[in-house]
Jmol script that loads the backbone (N, CA, C; Angstrom):
load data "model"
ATOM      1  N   UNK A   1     -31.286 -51.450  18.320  1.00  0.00           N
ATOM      2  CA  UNK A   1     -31.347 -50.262  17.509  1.00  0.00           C
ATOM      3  C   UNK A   1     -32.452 -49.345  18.054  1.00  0.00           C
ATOM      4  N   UNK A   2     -32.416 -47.995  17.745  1.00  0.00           N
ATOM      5  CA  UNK A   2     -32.716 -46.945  18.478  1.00  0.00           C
ATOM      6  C   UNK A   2     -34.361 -46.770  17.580  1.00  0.00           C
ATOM      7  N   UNK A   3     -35.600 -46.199  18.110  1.00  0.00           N
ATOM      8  CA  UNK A   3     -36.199 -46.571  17.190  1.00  0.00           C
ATOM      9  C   UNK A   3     -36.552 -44.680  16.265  1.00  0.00           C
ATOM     10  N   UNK A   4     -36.565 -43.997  15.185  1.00  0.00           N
ATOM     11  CA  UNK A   4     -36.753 -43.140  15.250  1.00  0.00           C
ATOM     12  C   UNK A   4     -37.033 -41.861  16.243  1.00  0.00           C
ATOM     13  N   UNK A   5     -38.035 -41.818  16.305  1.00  0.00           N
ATOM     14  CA  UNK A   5     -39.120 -41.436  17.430  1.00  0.00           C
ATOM     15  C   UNK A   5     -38.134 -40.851  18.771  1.00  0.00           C
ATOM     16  N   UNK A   6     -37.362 -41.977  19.192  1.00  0.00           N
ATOM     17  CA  UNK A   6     -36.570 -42.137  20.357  1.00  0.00           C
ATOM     18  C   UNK A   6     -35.563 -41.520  20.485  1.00  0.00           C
ATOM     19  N   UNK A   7     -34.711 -41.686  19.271  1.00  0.00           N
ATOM     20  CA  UNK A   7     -33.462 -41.210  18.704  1.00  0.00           C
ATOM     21  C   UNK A   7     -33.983 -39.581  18.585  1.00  0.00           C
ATOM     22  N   UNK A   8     -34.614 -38.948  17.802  1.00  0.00           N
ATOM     23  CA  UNK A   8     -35.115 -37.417  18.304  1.00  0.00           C
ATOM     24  C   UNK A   8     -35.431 -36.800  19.217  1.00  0.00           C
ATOM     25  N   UNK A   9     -36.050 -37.734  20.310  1.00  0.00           N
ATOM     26  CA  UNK A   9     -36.795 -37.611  21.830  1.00  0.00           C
ATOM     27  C   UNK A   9     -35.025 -37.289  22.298  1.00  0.00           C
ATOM     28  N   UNK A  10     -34.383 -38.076  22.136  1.00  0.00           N
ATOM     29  CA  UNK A  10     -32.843 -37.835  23.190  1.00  0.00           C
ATOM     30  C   UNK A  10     -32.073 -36.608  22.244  1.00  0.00           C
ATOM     31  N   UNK A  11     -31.928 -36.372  21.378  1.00  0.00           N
ATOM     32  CA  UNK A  11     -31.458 -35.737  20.948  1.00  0.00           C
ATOM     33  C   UNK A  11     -32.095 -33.835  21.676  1.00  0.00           C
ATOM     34  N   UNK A  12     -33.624 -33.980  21.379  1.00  0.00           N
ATOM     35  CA  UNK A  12     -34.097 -32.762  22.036  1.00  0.00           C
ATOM     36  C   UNK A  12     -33.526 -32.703  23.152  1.00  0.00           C
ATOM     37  N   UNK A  13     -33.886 -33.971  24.418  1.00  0.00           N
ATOM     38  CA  UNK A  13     -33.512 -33.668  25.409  1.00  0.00           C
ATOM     39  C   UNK A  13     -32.082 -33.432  25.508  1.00  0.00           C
ATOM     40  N   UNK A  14     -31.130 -33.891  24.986  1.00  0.00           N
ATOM     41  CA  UNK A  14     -29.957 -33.160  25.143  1.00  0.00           C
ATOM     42  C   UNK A  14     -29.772 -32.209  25.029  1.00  0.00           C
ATOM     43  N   UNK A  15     -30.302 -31.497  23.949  1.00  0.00           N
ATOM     44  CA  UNK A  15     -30.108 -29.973  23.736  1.00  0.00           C
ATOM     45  C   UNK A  15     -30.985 -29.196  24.707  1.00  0.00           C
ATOM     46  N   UNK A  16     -31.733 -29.754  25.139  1.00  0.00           N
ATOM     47  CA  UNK A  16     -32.720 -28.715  26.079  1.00  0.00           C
ATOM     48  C   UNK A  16     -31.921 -28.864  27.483  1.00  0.00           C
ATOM     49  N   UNK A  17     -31.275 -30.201  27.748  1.00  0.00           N
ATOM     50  CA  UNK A  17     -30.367 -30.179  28.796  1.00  0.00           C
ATOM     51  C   UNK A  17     -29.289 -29.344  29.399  1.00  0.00           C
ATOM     52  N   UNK A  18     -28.406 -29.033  27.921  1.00  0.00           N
ATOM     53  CA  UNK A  18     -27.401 -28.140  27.500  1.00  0.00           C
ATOM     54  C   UNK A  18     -27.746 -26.961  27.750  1.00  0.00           C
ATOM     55  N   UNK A  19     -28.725 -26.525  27.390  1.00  0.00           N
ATOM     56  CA  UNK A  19     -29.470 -25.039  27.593  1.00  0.00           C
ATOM     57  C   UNK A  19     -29.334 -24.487  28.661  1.00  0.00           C
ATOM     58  N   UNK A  20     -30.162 -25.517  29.791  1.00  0.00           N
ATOM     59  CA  UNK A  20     -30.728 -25.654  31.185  1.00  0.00           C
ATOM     60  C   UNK A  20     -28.970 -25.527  32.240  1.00  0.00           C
ATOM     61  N   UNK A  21     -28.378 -26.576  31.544  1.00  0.00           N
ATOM     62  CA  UNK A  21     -26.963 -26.396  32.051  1.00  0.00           C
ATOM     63  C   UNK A  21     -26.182 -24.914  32.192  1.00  0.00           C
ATOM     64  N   UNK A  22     -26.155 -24.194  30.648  1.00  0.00           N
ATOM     65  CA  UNK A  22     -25.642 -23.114  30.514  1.00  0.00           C
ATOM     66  C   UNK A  22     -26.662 -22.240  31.073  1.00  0.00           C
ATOM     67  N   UNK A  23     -28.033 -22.313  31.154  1.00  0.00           N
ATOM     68  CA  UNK A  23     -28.769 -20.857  32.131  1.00  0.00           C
ATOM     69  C   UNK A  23     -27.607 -20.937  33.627  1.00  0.00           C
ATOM     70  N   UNK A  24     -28.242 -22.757  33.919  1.00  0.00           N
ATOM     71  CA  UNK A  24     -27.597 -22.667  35.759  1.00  0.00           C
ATOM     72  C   UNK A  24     -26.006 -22.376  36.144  1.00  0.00           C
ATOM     73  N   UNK A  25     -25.407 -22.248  35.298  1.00  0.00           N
ATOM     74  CA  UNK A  25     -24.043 -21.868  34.996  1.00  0.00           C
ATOM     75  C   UNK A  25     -24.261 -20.131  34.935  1.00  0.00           C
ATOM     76  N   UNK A  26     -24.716 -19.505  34.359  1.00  0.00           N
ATOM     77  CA  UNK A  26     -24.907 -18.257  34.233  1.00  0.00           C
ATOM     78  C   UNK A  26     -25.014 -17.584  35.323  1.00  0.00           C
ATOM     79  N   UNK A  27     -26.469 -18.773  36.157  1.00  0.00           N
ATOM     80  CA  UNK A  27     -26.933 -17.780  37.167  1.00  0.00           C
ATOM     81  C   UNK A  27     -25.638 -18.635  38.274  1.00  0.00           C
ATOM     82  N   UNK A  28     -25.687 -19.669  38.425  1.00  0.00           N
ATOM     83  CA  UNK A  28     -24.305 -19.456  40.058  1.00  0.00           C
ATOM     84  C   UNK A  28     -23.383 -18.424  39.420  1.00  0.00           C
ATOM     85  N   UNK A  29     -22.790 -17.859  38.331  1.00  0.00           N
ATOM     86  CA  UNK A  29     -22.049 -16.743  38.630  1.00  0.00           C
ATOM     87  C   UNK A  29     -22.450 -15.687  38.898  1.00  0.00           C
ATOM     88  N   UNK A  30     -23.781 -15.597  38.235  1.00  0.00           N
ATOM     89  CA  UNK A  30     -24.460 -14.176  39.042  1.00  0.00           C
ATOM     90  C   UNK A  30     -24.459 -14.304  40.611  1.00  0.00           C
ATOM     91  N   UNK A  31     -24.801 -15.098  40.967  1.00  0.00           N
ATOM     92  CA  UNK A  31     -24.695 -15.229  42.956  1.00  0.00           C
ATOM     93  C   UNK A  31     -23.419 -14.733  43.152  1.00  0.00           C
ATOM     94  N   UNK A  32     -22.628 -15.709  42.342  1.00  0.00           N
ATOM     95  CA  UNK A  32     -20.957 -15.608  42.900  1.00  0.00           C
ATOM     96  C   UNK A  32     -20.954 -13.532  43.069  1.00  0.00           C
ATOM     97  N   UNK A  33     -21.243 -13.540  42.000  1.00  0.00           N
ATOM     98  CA  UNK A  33     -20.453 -11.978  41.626  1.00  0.00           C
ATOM     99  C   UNK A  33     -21.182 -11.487  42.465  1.00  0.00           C
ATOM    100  N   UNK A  34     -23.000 -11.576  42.769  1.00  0.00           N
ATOM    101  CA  UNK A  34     -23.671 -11.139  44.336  1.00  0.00           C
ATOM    102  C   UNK A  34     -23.195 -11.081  45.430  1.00  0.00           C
ATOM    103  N   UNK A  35     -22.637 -12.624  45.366  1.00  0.00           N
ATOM    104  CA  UNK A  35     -22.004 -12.877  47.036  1.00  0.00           C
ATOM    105  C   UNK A  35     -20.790 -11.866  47.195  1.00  0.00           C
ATOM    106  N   UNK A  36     -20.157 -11.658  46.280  1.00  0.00           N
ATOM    107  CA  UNK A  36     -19.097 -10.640  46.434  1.00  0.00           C
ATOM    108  C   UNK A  36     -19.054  -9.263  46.590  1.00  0.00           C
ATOM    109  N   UNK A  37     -20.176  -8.796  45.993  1.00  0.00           N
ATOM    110  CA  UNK A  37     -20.427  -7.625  46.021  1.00  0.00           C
ATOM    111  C   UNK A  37     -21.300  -7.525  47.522  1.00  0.00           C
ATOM    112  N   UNK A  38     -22.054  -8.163  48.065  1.00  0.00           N
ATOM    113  CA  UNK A  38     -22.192  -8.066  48.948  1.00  0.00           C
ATOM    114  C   UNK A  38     -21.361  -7.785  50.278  1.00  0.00           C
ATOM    115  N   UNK A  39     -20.508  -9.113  50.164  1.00  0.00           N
ATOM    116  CA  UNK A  39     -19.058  -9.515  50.704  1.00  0.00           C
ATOM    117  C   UNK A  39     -18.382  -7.483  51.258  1.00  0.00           C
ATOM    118  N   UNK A  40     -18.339  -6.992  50.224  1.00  0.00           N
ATOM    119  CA  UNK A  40     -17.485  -5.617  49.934  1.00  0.00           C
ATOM    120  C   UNK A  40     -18.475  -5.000  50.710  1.00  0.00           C
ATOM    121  N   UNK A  41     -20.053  -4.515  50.394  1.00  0.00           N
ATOM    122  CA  UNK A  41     -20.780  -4.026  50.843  1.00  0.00           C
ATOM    123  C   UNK A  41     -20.940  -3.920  52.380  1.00  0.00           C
ATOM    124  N   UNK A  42     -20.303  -5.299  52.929  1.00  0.00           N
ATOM    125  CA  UNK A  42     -20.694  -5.628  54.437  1.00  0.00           C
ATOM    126  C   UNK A  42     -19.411  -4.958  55.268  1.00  0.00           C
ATOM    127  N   UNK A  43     -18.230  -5.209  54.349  1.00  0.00           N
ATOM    128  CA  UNK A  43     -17.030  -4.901  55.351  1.00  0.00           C
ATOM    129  C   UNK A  43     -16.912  -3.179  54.780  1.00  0.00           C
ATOM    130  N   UNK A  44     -17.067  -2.622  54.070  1.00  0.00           N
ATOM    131  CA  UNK A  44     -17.919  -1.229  54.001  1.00  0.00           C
ATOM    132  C   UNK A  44     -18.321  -0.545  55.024  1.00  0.00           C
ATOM    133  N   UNK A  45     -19.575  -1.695  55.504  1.00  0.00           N
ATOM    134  CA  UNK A  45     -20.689  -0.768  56.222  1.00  0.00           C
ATOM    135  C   UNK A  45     -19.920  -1.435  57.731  1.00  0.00           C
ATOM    136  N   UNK A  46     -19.213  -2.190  57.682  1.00  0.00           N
ATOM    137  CA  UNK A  46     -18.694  -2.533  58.873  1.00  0.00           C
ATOM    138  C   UNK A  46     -17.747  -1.360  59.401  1.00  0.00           C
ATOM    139  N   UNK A  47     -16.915  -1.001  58.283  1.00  0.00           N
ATOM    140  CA  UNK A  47     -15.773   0.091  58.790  1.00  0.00           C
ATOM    141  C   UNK A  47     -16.803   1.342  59.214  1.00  0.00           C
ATOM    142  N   UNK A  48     -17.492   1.493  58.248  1.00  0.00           N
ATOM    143  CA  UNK A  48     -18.397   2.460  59.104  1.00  0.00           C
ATOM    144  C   UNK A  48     -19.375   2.855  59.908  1.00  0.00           C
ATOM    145  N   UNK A  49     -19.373   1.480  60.396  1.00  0.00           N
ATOM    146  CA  UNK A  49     -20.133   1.537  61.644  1.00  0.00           C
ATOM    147  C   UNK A  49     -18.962   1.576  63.202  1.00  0.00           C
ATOM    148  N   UNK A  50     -18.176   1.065  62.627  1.00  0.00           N
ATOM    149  CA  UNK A  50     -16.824   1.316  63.346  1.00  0.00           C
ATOM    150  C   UNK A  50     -16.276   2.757  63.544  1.00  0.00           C
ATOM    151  N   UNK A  51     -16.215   3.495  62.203  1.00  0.00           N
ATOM    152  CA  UNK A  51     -16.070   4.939  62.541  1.00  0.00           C
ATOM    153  C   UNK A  51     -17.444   5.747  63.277  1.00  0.00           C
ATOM    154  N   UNK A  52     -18.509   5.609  63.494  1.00  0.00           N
ATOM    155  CA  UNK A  52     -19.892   6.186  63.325  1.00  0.00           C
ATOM    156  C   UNK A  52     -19.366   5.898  65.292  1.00  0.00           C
ATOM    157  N   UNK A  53     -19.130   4.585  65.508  1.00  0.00           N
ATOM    158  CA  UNK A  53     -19.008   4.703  66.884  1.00  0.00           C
ATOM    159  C   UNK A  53     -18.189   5.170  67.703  1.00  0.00           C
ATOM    160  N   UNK A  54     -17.005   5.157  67.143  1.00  0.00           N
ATOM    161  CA  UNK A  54     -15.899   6.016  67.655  1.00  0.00           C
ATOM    162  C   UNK A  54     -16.223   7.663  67.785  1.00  0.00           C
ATOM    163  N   UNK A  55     -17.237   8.352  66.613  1.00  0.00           N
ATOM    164  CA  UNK A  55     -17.603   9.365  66.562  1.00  0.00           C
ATOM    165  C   UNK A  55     -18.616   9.439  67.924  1.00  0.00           C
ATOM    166  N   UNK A  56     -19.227   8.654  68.077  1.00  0.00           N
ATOM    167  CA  UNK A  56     -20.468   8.755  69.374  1.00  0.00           C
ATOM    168  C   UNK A  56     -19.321   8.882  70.220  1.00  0.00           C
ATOM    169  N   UNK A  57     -18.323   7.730  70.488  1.00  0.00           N
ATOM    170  CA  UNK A  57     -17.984   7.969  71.643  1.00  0.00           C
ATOM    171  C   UNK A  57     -16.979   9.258  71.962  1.00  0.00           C
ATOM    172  N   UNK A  58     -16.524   9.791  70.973  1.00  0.00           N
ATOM    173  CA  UNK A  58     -16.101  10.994  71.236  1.00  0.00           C
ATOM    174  C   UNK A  58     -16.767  12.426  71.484  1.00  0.00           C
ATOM    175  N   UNK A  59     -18.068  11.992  70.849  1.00  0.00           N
ATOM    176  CA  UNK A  59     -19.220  13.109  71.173  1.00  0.00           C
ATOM    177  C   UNK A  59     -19.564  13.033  72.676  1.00  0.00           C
ATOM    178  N   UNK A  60     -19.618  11.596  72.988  1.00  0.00           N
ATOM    179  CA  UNK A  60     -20.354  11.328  74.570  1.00  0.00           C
ATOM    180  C   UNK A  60     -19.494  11.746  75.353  1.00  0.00           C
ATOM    181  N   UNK A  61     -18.298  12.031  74.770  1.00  0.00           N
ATOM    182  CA  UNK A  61     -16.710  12.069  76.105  1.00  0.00           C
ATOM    183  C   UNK A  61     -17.003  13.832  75.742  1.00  0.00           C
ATOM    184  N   UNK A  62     -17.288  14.810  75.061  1.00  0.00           N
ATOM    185  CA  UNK A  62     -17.310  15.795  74.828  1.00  0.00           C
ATOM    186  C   UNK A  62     -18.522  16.504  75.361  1.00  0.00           C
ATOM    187  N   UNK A  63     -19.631  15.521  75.178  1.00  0.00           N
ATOM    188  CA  UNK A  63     -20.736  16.397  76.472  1.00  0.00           C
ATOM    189  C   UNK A  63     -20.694  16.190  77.737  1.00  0.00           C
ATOM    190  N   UNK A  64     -20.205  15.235  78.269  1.00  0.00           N
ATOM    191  CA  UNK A  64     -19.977  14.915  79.777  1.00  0.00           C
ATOM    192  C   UNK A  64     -18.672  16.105  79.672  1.00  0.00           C
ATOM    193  N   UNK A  65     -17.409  16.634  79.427  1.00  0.00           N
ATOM    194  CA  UNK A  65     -16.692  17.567  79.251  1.00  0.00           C
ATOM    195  C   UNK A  65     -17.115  18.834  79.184  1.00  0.00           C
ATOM    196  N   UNK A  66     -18.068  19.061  78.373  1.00  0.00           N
ATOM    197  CA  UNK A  66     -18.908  20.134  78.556  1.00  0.00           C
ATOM    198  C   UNK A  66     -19.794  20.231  79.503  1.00  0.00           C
ATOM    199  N   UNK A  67     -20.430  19.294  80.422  1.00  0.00           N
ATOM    200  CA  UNK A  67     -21.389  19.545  81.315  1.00  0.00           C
ATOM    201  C   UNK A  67     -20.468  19.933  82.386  1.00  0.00           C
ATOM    202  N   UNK A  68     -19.184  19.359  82.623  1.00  0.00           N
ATOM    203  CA  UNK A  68     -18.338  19.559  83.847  1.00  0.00           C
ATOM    204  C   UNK A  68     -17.900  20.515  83.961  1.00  0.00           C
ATOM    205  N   UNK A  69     -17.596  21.204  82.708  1.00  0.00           N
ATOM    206  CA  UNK A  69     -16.660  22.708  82.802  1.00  0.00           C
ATOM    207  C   UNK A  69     -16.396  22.491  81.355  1.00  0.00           C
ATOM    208  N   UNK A  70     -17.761  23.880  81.014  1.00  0.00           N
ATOM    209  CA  UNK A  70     -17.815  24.210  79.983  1.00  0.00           C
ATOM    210  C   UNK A  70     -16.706  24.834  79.234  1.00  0.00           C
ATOM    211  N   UNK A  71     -16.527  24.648  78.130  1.00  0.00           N
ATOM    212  CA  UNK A  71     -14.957  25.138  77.142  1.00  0.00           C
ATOM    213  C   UNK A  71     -15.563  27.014  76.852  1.00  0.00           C
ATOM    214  N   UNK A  72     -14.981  27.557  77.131  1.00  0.00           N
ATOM    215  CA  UNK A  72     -14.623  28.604  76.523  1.00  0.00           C
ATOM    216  C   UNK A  72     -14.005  29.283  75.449  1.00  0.00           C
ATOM    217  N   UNK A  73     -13.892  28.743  73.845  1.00  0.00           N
ATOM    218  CA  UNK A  73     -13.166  28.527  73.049  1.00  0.00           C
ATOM    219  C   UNK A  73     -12.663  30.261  72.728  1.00  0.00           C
ATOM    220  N   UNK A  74     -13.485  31.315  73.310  1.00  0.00           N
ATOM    221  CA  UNK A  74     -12.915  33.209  72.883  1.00  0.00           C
ATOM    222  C   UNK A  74     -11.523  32.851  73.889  1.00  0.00           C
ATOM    223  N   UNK A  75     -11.781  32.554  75.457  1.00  0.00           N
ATOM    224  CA  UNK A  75     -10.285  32.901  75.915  1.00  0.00           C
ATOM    225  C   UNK A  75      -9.241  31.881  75.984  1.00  0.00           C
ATOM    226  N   UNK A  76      -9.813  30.493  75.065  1.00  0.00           N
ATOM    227  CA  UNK A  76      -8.779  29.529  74.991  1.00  0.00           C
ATOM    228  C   UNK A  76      -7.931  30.077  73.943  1.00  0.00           C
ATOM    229  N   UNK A  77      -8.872  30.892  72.481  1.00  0.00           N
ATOM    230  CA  UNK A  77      -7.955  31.520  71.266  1.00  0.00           C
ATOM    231  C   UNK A  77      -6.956  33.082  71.810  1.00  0.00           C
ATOM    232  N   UNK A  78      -7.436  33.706  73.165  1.00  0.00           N
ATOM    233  CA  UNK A  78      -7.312  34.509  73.382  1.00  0.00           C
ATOM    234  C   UNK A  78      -6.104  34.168  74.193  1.00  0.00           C
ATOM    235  N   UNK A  79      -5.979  33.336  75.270  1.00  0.00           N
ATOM    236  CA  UNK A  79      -4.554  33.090  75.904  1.00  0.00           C
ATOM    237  C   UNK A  79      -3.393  32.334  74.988  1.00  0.00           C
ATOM    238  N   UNK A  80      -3.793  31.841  73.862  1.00  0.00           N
ATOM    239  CA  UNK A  80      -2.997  31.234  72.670  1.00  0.00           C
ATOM    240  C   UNK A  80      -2.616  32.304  72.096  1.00  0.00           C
ATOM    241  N   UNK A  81      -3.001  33.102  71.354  1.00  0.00           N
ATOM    242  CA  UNK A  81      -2.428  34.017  70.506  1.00  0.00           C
ATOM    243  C   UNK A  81      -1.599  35.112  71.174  1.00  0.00           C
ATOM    244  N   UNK A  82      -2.301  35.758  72.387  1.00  0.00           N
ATOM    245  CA  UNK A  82      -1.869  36.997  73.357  1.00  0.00           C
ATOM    246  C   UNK A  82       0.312  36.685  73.488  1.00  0.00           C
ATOM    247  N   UNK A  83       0.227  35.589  74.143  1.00  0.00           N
ATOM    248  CA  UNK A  83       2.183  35.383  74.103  1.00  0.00           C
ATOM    249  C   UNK A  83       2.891  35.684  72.518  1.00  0.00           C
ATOM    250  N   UNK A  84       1.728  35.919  71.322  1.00  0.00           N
ATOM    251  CA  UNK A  84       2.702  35.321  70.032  1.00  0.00           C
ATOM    252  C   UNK A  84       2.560  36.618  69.702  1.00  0.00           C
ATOM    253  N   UNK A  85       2.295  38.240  70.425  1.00  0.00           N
ATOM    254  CA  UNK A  85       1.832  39.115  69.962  1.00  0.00           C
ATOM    255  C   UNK A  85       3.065  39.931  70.612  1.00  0.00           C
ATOM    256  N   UNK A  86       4.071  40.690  70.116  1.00  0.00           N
ATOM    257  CA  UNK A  86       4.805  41.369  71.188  1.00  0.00           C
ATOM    258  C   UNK A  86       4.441  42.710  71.651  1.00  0.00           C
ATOM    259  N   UNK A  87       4.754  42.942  72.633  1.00  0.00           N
ATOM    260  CA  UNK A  87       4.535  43.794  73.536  1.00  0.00           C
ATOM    261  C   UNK A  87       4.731  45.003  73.025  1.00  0.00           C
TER     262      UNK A  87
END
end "model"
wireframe off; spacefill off
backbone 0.3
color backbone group
């Protein structure tokens, strides 16, 4: 037989157990829902680091283009429009 004393001692600790259980339950879903939001955050910043470079490399293909033979964009609009104008 259980002796008073003892029988209350387990009883607290169960309930303080229970407690301790439901905090650490609380918090792994907070991680979970972290890890996920992170998860989103990464493939995010992934696509746009993916676009950010494609942008460089079209900038880098556009100044080497421009250093070779610079664009003229007055007589590129100017030989475009001039045929659509009649005589």
């Amino acid at each position: 037989m259980l002796k008073p004393g003892l029988a209350i001692q387990i009883s607290c600790f169960t309930r303080e157990f229970g407690a301790f259980t439901r905090e650490f339950c609380t918090f792994t879903r907070e991680i979970g829902a972290f890890t996920r939001e992170f998860r989103t955050f990464t493939r995010e910043f992934r696509a746009f680091t993916s676009e950010f470079d494609r942008y460089l490399e079209w900038k880098f293909l556009y100044n080497i283009c421009e250093t070779i033979a610079p664009i003229d964009y007055d007589r590129m609009l100017k030989d475009l429009i001039t045929p659509l104008i009649p005589a």
